[in-house]
DRENPA-3360 file (N, C-alpha, C; in nm, 2 decimals, always signed):
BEGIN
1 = XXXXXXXX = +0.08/-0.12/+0.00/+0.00/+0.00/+0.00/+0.09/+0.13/+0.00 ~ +0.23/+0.14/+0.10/+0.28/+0.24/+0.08/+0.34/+0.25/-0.06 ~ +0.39/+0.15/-0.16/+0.43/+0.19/-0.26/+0.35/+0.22/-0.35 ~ +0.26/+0.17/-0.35/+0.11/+0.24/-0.43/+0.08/+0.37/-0.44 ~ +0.10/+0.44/-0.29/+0.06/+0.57/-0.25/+0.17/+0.65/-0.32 ~ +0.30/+0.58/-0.30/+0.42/+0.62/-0.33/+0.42/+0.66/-0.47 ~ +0.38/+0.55/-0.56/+0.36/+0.63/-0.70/+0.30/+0.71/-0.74 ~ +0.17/+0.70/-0.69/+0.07/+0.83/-0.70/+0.09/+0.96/-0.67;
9 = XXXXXXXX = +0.18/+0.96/-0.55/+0.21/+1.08/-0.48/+0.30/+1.14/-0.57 ~ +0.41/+1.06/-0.66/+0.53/+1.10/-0.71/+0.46/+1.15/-0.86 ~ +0.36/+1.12/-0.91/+0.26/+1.13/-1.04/+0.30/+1.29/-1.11 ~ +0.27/+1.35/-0.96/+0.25/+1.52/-1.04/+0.31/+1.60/-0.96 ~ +0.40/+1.52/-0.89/+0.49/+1.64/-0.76/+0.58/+1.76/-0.87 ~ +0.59/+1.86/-0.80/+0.67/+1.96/-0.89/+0.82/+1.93/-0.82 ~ +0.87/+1.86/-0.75/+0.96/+1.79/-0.70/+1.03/+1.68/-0.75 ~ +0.92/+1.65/-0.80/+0.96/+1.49/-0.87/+1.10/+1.50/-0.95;
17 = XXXXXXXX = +1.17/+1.43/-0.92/+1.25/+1.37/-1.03/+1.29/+1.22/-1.13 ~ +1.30/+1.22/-1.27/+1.25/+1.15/-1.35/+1.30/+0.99/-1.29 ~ +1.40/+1.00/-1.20/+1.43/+0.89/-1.14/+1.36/+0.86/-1.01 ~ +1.31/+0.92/-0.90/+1.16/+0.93/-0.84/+1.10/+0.85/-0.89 ~ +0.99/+0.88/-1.02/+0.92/+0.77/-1.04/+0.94/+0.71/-1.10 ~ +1.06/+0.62/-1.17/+1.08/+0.52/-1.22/+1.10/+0.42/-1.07 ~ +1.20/+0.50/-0.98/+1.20/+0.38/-0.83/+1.05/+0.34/-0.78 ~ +0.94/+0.47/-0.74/+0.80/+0.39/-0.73/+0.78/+0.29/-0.81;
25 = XXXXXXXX = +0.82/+0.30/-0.91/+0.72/+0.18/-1.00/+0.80/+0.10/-1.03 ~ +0.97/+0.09/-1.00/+0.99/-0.07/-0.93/+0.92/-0.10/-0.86 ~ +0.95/-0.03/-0.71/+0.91/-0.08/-0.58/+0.76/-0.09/-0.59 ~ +0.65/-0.05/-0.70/+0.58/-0.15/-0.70/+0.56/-0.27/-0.76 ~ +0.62/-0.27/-0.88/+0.65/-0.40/-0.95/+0.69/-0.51/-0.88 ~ +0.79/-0.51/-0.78/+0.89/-0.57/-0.70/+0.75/-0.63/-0.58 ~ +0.62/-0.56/-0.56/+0.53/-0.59/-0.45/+0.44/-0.68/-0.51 ~ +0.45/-0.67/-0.68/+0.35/-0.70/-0.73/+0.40/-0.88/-0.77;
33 = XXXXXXXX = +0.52/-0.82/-0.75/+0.63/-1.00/-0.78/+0.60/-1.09/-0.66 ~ +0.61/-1.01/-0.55/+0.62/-1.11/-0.42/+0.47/-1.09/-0.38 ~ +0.38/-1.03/-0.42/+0.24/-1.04/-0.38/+0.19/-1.15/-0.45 ~ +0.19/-1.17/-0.55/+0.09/-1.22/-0.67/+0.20/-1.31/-0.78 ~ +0.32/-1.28/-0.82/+0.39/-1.37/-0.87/+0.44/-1.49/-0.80 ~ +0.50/-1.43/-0.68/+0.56/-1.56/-0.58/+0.47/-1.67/-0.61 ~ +0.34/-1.62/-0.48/+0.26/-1.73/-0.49/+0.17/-1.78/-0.58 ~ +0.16/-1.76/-0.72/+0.13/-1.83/-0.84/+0.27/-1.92/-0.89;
41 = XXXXXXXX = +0.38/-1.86/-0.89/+0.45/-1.97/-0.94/+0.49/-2.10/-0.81 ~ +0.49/-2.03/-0.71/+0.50/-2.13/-0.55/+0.37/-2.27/-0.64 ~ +0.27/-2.18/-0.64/+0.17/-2.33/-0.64/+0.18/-2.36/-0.75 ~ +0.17/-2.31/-0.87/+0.22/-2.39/-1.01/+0.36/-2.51/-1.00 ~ +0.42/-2.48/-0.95/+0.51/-2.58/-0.91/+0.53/-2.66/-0.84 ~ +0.45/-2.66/-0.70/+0.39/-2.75/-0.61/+0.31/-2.82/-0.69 ~ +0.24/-2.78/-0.71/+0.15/-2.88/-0.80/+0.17/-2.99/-0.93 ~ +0.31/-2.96/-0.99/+0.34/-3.01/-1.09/+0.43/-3.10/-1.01;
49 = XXXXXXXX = +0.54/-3.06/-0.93/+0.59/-3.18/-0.83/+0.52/-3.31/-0.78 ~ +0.43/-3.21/-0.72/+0.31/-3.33/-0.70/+0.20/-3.45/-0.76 ~ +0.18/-3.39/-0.87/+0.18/-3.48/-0.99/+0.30/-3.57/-1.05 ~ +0.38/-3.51/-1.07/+0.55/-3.62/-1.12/+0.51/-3.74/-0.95 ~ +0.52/-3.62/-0.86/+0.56/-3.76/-0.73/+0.47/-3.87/-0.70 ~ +0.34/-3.81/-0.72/+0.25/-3.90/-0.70/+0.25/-4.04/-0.83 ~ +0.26/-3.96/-0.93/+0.30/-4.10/-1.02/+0.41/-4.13/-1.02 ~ +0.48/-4.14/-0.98/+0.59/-4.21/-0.90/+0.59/-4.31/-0.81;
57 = XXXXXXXX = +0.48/-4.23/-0.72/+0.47/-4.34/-0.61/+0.35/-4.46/-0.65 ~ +0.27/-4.40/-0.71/+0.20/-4.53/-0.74/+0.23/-4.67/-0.87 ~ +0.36/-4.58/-0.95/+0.40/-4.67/-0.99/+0.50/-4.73/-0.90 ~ +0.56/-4.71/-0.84/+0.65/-4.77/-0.71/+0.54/-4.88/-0.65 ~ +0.41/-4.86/-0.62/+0.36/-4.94/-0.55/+0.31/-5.05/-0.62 ~ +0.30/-5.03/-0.75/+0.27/-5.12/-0.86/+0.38/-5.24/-0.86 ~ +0.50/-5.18/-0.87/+0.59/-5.27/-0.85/+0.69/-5.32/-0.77 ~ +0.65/-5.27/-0.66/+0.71/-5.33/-0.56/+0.64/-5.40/-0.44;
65 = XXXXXXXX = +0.66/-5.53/-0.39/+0.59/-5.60/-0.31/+0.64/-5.65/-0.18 ~ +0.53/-5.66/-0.10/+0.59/-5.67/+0.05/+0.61/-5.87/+0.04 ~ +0.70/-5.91/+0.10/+0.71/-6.07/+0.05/+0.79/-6.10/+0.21 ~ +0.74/-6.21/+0.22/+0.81/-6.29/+0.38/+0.96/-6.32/+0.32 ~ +1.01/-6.28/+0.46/+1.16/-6.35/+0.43/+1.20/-6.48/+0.55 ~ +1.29/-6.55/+0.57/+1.29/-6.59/+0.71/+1.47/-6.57/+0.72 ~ +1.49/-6.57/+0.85/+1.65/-6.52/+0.88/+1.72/-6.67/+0.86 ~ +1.76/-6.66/+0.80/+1.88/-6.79/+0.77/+2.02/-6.83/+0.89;
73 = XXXXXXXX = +2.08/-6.70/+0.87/+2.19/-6.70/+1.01/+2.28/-6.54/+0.97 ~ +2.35/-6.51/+1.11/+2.41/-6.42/+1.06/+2.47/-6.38/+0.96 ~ +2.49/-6.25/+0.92/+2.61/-6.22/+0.78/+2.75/-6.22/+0.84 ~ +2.83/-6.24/+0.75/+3.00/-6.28/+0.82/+3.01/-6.13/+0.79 ~ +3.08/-6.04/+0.92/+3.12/-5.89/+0.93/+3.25/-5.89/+0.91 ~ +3.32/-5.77/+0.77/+3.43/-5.76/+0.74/+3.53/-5.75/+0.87 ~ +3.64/-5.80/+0.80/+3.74/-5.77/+0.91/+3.79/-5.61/+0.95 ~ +3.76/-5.50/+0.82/+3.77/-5.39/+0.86/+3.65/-5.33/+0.96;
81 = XXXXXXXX = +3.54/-5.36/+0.92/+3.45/-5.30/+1.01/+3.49/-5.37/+1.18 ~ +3.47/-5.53/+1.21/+3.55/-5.53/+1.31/+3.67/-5.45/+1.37 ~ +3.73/-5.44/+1.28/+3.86/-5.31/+1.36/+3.83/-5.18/+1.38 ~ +3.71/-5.14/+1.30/+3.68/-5.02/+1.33/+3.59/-4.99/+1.45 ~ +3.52/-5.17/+1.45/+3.41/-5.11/+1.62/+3.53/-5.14/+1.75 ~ +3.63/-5.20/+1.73/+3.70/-5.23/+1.86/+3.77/-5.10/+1.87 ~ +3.81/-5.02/+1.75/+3.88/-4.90/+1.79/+3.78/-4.79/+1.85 ~ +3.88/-4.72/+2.00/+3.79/-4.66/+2.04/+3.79/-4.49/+2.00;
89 = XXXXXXXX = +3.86/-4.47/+1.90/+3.80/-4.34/+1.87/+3.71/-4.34/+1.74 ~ +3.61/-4.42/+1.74/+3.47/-4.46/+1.67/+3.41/-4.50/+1.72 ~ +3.33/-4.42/+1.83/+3.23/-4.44/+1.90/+3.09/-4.42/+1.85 ~ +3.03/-4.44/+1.77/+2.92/-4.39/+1.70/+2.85/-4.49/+1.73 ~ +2.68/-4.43/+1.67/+2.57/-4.51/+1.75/+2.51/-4.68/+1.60 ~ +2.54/-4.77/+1.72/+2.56/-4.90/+1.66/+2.44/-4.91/+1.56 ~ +2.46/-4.97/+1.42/+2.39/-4.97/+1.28/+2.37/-5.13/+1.32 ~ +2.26/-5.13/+1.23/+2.17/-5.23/+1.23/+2.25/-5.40/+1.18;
97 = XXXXXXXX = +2.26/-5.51/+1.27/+2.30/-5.62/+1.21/+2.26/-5.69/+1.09 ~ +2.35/-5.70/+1.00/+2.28/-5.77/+0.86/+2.32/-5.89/+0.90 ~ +2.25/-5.99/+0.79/+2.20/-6.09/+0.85/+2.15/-6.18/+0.66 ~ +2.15/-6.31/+0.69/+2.17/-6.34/+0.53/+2.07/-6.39/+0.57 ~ +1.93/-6.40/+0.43/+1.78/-6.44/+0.47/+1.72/-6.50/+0.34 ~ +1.62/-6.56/+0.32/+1.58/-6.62/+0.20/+1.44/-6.57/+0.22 ~ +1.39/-6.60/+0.08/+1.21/-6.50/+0.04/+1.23/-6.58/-0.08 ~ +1.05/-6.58/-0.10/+1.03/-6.63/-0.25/+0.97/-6.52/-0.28;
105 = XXXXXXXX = +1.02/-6.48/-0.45/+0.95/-6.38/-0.49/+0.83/-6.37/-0.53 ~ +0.75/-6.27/-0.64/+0.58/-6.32/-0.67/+0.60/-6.37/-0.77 ~ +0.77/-6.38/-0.85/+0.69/-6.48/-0.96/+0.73/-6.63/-0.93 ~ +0.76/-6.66/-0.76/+0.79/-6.79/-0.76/+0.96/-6.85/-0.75 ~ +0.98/-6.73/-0.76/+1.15/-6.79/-0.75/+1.18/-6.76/-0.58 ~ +1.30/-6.85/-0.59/+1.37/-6.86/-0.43/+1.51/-6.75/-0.43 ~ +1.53/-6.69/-0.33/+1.63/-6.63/-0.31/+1.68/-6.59/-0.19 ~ +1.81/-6.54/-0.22/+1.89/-6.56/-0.08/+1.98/-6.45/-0.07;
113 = XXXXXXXX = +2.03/-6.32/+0.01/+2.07/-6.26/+0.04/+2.08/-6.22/+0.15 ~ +2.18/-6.10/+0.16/+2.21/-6.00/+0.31/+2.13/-5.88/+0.33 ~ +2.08/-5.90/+0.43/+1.97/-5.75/+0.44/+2.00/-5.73/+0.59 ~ +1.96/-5.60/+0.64/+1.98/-5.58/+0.74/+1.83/-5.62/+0.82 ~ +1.91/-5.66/+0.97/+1.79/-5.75/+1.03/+1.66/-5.67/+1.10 ~ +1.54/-5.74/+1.13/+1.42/-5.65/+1.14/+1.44/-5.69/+1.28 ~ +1.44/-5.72/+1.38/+1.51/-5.75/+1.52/+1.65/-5.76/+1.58 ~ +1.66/-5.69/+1.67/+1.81/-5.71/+1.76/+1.77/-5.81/+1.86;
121 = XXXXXXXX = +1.88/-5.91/+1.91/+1.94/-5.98/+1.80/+1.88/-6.06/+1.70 ~ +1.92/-6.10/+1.59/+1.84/-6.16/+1.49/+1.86/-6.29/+1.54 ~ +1.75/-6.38/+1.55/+1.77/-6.53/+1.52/+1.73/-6.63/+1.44 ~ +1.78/-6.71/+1.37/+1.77/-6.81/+1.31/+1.60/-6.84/+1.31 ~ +1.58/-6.85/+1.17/+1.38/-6.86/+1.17/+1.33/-6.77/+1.19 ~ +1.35/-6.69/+1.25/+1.24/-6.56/+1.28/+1.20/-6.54/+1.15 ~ +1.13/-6.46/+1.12/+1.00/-6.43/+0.97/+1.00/-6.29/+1.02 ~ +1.06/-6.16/+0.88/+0.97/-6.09/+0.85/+0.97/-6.04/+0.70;
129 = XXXXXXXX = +0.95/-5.91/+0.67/+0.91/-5.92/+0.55/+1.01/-5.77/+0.49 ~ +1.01/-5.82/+0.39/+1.09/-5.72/+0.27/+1.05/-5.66/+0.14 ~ +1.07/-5.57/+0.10/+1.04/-5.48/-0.03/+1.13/-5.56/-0.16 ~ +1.05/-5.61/-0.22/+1.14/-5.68/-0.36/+1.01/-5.64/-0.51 ~ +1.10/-5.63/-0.62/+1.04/-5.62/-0.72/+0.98/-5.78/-0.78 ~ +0.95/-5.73/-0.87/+0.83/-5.90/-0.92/+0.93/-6.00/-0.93 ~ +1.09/-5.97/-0.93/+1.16/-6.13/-0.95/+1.24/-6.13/-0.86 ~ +1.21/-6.07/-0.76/+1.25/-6.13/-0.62/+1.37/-6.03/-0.58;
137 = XXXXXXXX = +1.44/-5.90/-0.67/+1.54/-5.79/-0.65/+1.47/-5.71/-0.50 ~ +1.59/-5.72/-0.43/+1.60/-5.59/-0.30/+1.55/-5.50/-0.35 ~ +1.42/-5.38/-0.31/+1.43/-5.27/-0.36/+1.38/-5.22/-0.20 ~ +1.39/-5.04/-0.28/+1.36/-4.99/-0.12/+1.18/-4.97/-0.12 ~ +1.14/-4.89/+0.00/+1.01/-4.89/+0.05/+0.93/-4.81/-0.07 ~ +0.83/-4.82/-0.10/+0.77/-4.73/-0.20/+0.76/-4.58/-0.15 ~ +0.75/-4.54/-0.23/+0.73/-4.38/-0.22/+0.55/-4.35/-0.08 ~ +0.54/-4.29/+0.02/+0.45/-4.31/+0.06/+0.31/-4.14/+0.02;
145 = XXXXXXXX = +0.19/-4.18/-0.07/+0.18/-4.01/-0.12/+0.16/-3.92/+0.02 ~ +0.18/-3.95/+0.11/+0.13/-3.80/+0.18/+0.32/-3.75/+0.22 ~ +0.42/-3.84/+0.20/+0.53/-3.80/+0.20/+0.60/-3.72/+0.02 ~ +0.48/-3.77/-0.06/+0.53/-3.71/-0.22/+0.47/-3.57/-0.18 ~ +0.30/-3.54/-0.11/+0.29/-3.41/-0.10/+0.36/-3.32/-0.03 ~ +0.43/-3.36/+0.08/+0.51/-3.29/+0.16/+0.60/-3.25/+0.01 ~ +0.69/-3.31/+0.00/+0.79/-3.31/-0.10/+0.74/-3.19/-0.18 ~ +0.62/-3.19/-0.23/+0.60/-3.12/-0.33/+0.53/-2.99/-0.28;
153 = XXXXXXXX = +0.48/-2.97/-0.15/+0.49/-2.81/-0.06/+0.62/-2.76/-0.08 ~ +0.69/-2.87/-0.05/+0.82/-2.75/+0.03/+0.92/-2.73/-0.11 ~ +0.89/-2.83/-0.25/+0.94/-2.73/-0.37/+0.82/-2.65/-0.43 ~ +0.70/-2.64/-0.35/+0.65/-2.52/-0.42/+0.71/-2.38/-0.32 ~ +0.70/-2.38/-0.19/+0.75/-2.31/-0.08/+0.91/-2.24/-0.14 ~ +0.95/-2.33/-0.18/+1.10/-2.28/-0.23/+1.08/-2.20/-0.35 ~ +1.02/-2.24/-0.47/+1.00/-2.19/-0.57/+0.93/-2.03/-0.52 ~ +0.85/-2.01/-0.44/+0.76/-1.89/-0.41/+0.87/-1.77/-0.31;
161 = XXXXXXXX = +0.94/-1.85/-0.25/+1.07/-1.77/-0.21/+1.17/-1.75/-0.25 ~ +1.23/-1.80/-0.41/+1.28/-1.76/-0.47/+1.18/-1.65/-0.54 ~ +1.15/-1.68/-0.64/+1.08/-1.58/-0.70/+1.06/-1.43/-0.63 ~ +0.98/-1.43/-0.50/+1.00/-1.31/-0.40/+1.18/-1.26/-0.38 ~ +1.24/-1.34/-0.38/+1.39/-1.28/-0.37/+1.45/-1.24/-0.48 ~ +1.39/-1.30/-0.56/+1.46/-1.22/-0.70/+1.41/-1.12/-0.72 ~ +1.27/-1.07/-0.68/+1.24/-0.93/-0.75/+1.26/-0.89/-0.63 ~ +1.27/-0.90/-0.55/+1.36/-0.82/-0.42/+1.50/-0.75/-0.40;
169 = XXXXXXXX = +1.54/-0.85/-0.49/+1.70/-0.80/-0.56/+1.72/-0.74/-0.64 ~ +1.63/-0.79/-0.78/+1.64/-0.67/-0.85/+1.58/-0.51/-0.84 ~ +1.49/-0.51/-0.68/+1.44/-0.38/-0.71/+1.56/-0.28/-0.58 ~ +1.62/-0.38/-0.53/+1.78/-0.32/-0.46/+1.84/-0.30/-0.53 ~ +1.90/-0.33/-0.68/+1.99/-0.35/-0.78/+1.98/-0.21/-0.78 ~ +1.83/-0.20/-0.88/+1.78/-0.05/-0.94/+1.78/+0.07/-0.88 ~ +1.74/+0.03/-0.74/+1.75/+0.18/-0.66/+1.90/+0.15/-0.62 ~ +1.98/+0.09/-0.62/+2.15/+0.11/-0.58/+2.15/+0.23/-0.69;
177 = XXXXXXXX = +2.10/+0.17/-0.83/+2.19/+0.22/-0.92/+2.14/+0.41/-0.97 ~ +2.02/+0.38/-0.91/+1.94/+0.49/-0.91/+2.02/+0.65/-0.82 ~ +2.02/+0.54/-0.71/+2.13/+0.64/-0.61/+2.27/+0.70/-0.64 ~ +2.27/+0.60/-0.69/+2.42/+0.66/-0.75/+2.45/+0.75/-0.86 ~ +2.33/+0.71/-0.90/+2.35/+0.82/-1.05/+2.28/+0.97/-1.04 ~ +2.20/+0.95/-0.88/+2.19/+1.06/-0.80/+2.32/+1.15/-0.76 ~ +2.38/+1.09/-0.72/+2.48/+1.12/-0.61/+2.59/+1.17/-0.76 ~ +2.64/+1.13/-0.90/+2.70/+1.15/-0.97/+2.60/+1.31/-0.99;
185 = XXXXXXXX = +2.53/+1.31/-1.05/+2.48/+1.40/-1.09/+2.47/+1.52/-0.95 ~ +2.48/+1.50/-0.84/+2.46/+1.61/-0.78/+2.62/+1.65/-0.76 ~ +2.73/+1.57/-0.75/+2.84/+1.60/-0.73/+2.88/+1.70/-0.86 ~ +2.83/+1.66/-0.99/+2.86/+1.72/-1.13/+2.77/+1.88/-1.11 ~ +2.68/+1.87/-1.04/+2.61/+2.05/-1.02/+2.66/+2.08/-0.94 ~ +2.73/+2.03/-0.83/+2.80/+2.10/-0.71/+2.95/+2.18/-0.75 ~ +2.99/+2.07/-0.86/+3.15/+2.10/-0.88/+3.14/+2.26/-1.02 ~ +3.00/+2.29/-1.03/+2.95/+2.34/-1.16/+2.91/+2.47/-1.05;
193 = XXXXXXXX = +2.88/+2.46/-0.96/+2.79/+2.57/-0.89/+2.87/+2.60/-0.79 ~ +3.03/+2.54/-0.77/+3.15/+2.55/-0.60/+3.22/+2.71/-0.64 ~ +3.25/+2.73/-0.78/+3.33/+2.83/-0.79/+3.25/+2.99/-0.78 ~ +3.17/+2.97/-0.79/+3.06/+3.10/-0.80/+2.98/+3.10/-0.68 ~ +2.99/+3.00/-0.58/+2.93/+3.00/-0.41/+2.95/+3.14/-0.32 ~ +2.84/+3.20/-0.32/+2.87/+3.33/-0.23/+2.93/+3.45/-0.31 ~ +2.93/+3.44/-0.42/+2.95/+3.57/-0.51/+2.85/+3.66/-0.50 ~ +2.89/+3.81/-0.52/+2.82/+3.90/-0.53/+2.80/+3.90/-0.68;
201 = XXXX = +2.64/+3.90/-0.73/+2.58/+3.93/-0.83/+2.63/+3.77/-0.91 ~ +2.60/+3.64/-0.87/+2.62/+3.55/-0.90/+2.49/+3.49/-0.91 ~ +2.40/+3.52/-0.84/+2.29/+3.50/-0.82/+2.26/+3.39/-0.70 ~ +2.34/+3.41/-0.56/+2.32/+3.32/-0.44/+2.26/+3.41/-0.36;
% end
């Protein structure tokens, strides 16, 4: 609202100068970027994220399936990682025991691999369940949609705060440059108007 008034006021001032109202009407431009541009392009792009993510995730769910595994026995732990947990300047908080387990997949095949275990300690037989594609491949958890819409707030959120900072910058740019070419030009009538200061019949 104040830059609004600001242009108006600058419209017909006998004051005005030609760079005056060209800075109102950045600084309203610049209001009219982060008013009404931000948040149009914020949700235009939230929205389109959210569509890419959501088909994403439902093709994720298409092909990926939840399938029993059972624990076979532990996994043999490198000898580096052993030397790294007895050393004691690696103290960090203990990662999950893998563990070698068999699952059949959906189209019927058997398999066997290392996965990290769904209980501490793992034992022998226990049953649970894993993320594999239709021929029985490790995959990870499917995409979940209320985690794709998050995802796609916070790049529309981002998008709508860029946009606002850009025309925020460029309307600092303008008036930087504005100022300065103030400040050239008054130095250039000063250095025009220093020698004749205080003359008689000079007209001061």
């Amino acid at each position: 609202m104040r830059t609004a008034m600001g242009v108006w006021r600058w419209r017909r001032n006998p004051l005005r100068r030609q760079t005056d109202l060209f800075e109102a009407w950045v600084a309203f431009a610049a209001l009219v970027c982060v008013l009404v541009v931000a948040p149009a392009t914020g949700w235009a792009a939230g929205v389109r994220v959210d569509g890419t993510l959501q088909q994403a995730a439902q093709k994720q769910r298409q092909e990926r399936h939840l399938v029993p595994a059972v624990v076979v026995r532990p996994a043999p732990v490198p000898a580096e990682e052993v030397s790294a947990a007895d050393s004691s300047a690696q103290r960090t908080a203990p990662h999950r025991t893998q563990i070698v387990a068999s699952w059949t997949a959906p189209d019927g095949t058997s398999h066997e691999g290392t996965v990290p275990a769904a209980e501490e300690p793992p034992r022998a037989g226990d049953r649970f369940r894993i993320w594999t594609d239709a021929h029985g491949r490790l995959v990870g958890q499917p995409l979940d949609p209320s985690a794709a819409a998050f995802h796609a707030g916070m790049a529309g959120l981002a998008a709508a705060i860029g946009v606002a900072a850009l025309g925020e910058t460029v309307r600092r740019l303008v008036v930087r440059r504005l100022v300065h070419r103030r400040y050239i030009r008054l130095d250039r009538a000063w250095a025009a108007a220093g020698p004749d200061w205080g003359r008689a019949g000079a007209g001061s």
